[in-house]
N, C-alpha and C positions, 0 to 999 in steps of 0.2 A: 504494500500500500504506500501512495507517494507521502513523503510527509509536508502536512501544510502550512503554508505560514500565514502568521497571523501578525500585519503590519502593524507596527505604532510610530506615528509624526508626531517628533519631537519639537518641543517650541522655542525659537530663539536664533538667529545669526549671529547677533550681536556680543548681548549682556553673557546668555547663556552658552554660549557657543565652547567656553571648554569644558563646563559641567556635562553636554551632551558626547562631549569626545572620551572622555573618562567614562560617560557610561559605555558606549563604547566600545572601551579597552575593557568594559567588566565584563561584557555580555562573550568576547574573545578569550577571557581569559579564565572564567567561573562559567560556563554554561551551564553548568548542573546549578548553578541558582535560579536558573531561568525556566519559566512555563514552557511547556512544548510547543516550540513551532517561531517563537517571538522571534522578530526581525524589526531593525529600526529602517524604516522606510522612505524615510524624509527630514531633515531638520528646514523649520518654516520660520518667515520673517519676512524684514527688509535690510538693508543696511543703512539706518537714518542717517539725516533726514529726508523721506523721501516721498515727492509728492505723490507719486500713486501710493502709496502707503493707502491700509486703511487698518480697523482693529485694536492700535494700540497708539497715543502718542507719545514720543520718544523725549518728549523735552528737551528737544534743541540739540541733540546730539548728533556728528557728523562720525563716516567712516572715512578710512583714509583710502587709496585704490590698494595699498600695499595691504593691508589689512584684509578688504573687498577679496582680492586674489590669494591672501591666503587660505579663508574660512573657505571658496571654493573649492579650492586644490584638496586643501586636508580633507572636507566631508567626503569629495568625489572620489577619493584616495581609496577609502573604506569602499566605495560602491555605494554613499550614500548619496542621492539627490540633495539638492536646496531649494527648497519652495520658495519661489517670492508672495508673500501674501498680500496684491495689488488691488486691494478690495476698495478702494474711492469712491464713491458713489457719483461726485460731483463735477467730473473730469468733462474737460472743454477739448475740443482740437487743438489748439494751442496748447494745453498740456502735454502732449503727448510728443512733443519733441524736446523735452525737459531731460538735460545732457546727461544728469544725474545717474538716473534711472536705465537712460538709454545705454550708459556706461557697465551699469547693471548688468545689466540684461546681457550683454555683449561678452563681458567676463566668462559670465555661465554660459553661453553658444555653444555648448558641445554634445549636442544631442541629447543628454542623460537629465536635464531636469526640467520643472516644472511650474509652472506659476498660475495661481489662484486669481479670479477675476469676478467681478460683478459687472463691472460698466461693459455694456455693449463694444462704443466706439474705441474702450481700450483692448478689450476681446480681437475687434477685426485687425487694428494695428497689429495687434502681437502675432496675429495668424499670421500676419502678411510679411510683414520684415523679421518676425523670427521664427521661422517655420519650426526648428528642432523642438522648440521647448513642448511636454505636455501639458496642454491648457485644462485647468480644474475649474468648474462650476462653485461658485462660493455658497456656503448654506446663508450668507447676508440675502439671499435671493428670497429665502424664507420659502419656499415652493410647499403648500399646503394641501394642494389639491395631487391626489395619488395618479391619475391620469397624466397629471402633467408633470408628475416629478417622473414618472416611468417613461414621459414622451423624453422628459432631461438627459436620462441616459443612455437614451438611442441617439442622442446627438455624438458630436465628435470631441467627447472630456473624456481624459485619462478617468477624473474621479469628477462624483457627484457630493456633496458633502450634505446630509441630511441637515433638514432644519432638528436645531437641538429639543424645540420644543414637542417634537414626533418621536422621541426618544424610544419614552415607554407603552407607545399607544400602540400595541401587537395588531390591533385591529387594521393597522393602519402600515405600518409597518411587515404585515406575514403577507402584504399585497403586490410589494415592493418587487420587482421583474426580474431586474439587474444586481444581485445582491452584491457580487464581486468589483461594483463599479460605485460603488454607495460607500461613501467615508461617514463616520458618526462620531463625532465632536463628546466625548464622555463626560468630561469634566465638567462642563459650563458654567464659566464663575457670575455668570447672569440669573436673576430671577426667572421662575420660569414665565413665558409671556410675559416678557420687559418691555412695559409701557414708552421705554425711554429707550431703546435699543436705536431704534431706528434714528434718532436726534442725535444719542452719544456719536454716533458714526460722522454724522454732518457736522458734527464740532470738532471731533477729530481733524477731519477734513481740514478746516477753516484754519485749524491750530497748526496742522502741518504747513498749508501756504502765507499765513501769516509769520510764522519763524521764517521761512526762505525769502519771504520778501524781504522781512526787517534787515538779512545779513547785509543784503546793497545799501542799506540806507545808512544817513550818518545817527547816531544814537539818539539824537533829539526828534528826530521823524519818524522816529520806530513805534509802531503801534502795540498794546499791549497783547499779549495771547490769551484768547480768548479760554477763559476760566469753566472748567466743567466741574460741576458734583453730584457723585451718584448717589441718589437717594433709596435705591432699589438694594444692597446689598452687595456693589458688587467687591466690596473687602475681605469680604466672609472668608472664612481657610475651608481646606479641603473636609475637614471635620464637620464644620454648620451646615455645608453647602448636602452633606450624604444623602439628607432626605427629600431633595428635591427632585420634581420628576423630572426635570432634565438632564438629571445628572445620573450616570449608569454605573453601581458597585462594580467591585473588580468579582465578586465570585458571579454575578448575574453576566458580566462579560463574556466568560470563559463556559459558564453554566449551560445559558440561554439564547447569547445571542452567537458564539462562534458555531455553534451546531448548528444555526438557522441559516448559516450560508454566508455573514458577514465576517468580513477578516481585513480589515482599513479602519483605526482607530484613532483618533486626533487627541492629545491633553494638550490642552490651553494653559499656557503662563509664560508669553514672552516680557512680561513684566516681574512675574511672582520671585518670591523669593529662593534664592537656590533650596533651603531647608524646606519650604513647601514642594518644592520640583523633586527633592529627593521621596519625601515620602509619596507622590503622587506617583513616581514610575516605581518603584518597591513594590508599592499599592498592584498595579496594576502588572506588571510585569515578572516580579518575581512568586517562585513556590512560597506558600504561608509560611513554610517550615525555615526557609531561609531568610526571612523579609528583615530581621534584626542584625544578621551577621551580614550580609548584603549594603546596609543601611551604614553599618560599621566598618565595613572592608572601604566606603565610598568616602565616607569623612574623613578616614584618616590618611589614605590618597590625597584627597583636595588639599589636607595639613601640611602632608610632608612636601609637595610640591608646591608652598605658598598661596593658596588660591583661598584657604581659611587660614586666621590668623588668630591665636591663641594668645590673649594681650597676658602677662606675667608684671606682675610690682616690679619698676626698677629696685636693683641695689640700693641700700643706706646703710649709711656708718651707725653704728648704736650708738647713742649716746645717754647716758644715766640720768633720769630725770630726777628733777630739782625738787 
């Protein structure tokens, strides 16, 4: 019997990107910690600041190309892809020759990866002038109705990325055509049906082209970045979030939905915390039996290579109080 694999895209270019290389080296190096079949499928992002970006905003932070071209090489290196997750909703034609990006995109031109899309007219550019990459349907599209999300995956997407809010609804879900072409977002650190989803996105937006404008201008002309707060929950840890129905345990993963014919799994957190990120792929990735020595093997790597730092009292002289 072949053995199956069951993908997880991991989140981050950037922030995350050598916490994801270390996992990594665990999953090469400790396989018996690992569930049957896991494979790391994709690390997802952008490299801020970048106006197609959508998702997450980066707060003013820039890559360098040296930087850009390493994170490529090293993940491609493994056989991993790089997902650009280029979800904008508000993109004009003139965005779309924004150097930045197109620089992007360029770097990774090597047939092996992929990039994540909502806007239409950024969809046909990408077909056009970058034939290689796999283009993924973003679950920002929200696609509700089952007919049309089955028409979705007769189209031409590597992957379909289920709205999160369809999670747990089997009803709706054991309809689904294309199982192997359906990505499902596990995590979602959103409420479920987030009244505010669809807004946070267009201020994201706003906030990414407001930073890029400001950098031309002289400091008095700069306008401020437009300030969001989420009122819905979305700071919650992986803990508060378990009982939401958007979000999918790791034994119901492995349980219910890898027998029903899905095997493409997203965790969200190109923002979260490494220590959130570690428990979240543990969570999800490793046997229960090993999920604490796994957890332990991974922290004290990050230590001994500098990446966590263990602050210690400087030195003092004793002196005998008075």
């Amino acid at each position: 019997m072949e053995k199956r694999e069951i993908k997880f895209h991991l989140p981050g270019l950037r922030y995350n990107y050598p916490l994801n290389m270390f996992w990594v080296s665990m999953l090469e190096e400790y396989p018996e910690f690992f569930r049957e079949g896991v494979k790391i499928a994709s690390f997802f992002g952008e490299f801020p600041t970048s106006l197609w970006n959508g998702g997450r905003f980066s707060g003013g932070d820039q890559c360098d190309a040296r930087f850009i071209n390493e994170v490529v090489r090293g993940a491609n290196s493994k056989g991993i892809p790089i997902r650009y997750t280029y979800t904008n909703p508000s993109l004009t034609e003139a965005d779309l020759k924004d150097e930045y990006c197109n620089y992007c995109m360029k770097v990774a031109d090597n047939g092996m990866n992929e990039v994540l899309v909502v806007s239409p007219i950024l969809e046909e550019y990408i077909r056009k002038n970058y034939p290689g990459y796999k283009v993924n349907s973003s679950t920002c599209k929200a696609i509700k109705d089952i007919d049309e999300l089955n028409e979705e995956t007769r189209k031409d997407y590597y992957l379909v990325v289920l709205d999160q809010n369809r999670n747990n609804q089997f009803d709706f879900i054991e309809k689904i055509e294309n199982k192997d072409k359906i990505e499902i977002l596990v995590n979602s650190c959103c409420i479920p049906n987030c009244p505010k989803q669809a807004e946070h996105y267009e201020i994201i937006a706003k906030q990414e082209r407001v930073e890029l404008e400001n950098r031309k201008l002289p400091p008095q002309l700069r306008r401020p970045i437009p300030e969001w707060t989420c009122v819905c929950g979305y700071r919650k840890t992986p803990y508060t979030r378990k009982g939401h129905s958007n979000v999918i345990p790791s034994e119901a993963l492995w349980d219910t939905y890898v027998p029903m014919g899905f095997t493409n799994f997203k965790l969200e957190g190109r923002t979260a915390s490494w220590f959130s990120l570690m428990d979240t792929y543990c969570d999800y990735m490793i046997k229960p039996e090993y999920k604490d020595e796994a957890r332990f093997t991974l922290v004290t790597r990050l230590q001994s290579s500098g990446f966590i730092r263990v602050m210690t009292p400087p030195p003092t002289p004793f002196v005998l109080p008075k």
